[in-house]
N, C-alpha and C positions, 0 to 999 in steps of 0.2 A: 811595485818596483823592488821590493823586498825580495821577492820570492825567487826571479830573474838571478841576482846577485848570490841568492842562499846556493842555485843550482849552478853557477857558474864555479861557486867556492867547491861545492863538492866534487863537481867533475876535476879540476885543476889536481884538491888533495886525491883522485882515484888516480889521475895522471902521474902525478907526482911519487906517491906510494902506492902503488899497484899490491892485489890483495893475492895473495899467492895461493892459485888453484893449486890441488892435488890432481895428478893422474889417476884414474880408477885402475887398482891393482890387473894384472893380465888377467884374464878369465880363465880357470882352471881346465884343465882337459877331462877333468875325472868329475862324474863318474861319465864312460863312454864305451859304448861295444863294437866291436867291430865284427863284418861276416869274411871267417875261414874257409878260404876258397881253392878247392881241388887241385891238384900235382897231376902232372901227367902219368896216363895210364891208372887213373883213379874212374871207378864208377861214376858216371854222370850224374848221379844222385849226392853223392857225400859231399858235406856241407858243413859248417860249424858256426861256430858266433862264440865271444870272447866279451867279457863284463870283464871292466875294472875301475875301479873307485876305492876310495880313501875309508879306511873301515879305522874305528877307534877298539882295541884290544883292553881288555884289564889290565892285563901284562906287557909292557914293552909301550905303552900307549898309541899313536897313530902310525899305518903301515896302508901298504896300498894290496889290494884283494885282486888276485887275477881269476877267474876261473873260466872255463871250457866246456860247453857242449857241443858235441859234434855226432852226425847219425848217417849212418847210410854206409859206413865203413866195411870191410869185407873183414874177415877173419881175419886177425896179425899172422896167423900160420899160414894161411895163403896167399903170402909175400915172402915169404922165405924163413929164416932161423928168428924167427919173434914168436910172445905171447901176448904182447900186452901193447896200448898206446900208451904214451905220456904226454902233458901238458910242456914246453919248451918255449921259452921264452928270452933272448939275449940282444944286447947291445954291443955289436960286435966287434970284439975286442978288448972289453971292457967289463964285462957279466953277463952272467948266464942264471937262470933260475930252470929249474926240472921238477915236474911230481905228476903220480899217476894219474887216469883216469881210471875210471871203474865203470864196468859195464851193468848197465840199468835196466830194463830187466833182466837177470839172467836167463838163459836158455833158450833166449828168443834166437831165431833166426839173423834180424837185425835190431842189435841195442845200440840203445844211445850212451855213448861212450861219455861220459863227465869229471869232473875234479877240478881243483881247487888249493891254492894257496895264499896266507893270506900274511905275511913275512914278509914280504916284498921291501924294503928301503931304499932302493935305489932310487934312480928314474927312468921311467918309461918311456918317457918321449919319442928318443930314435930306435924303442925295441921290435923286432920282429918277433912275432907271438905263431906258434906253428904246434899243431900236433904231429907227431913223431914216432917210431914204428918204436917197438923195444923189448931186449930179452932180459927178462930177470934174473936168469942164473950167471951172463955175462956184467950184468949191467951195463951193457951200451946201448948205446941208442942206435937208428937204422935210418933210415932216409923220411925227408921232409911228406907228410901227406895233405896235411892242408896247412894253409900260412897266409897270413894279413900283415901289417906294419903300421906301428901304432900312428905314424903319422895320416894315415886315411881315416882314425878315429872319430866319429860322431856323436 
């Protein structure tokens, strides 16, 4: 008869003082890549994919790591007054981040275009991540060639 009464008491005190769960924190998006997918009047081949994740630095401590491979690209010069791609990345209206790629191996025919930043402290969440035509000696940039948006992130 004991036992009855003991469970009776404790369900009353859970009733009564209810034990206060925690929500489990949102789940991070990072680290997640997303695949850079072709602009019109781009090669059916040219393609990319985007890594980004949360990297701990020596210096400045935690920062978010964007980086860019992309292959199948035609020559920046046969699109018009460019020499080079760049990585672009913005939240629009709000920031923007920019830096080169580099082409891997040189002299090929078709390299795979890559680069990397890893400075990032904003947030990600609503950025469009895109590689980007561009001339050096202007420093502007040329039109969009391939582009994702970090909300399709996986």
């Amino acid at each position: 008869m004991k036992k009855p009464l003991l469970w009776i008491c404790v369900l009353l005190l859970a009733a009564i003082f209810p034990v206060a769960v925690q929500a489990a924190p949102p789940e991070s998006k990072y680290p997640c890549s997303l695949i850079l997918s072709a602009k019109e009047n781009m090669p059916v081949n040219a393609k990319g994919v985007a890594l980004v994740y949360r990297v701990l630095r020596d210096v400045g401590g935690e920062r978010t790591s964007l980086s860019i491979h992309a292959q199948y690209l035609p020559e920046p010069a046969s699109l018009g007054n460019y020499d080079r791609y760049e990585g672009f990345a913005q939240v629009a209206g709000e920031i923007s981040w920019r830096f080169r790629l580099h082409p891997a191996p040189a002299g090929t025919e078709n390299p795979t275009w890559a680069g990397r930043i890893d400075d990032i402290t904003g947030p990600l969440e609503r950025a469009s991540v895109q590689v980007r035509l561009s001339n050096s000696t202007t420093n502007t940039l040329g039109p969009i060639v391939l582009e994702s948006v970090m909300s399709k992130c996986n």
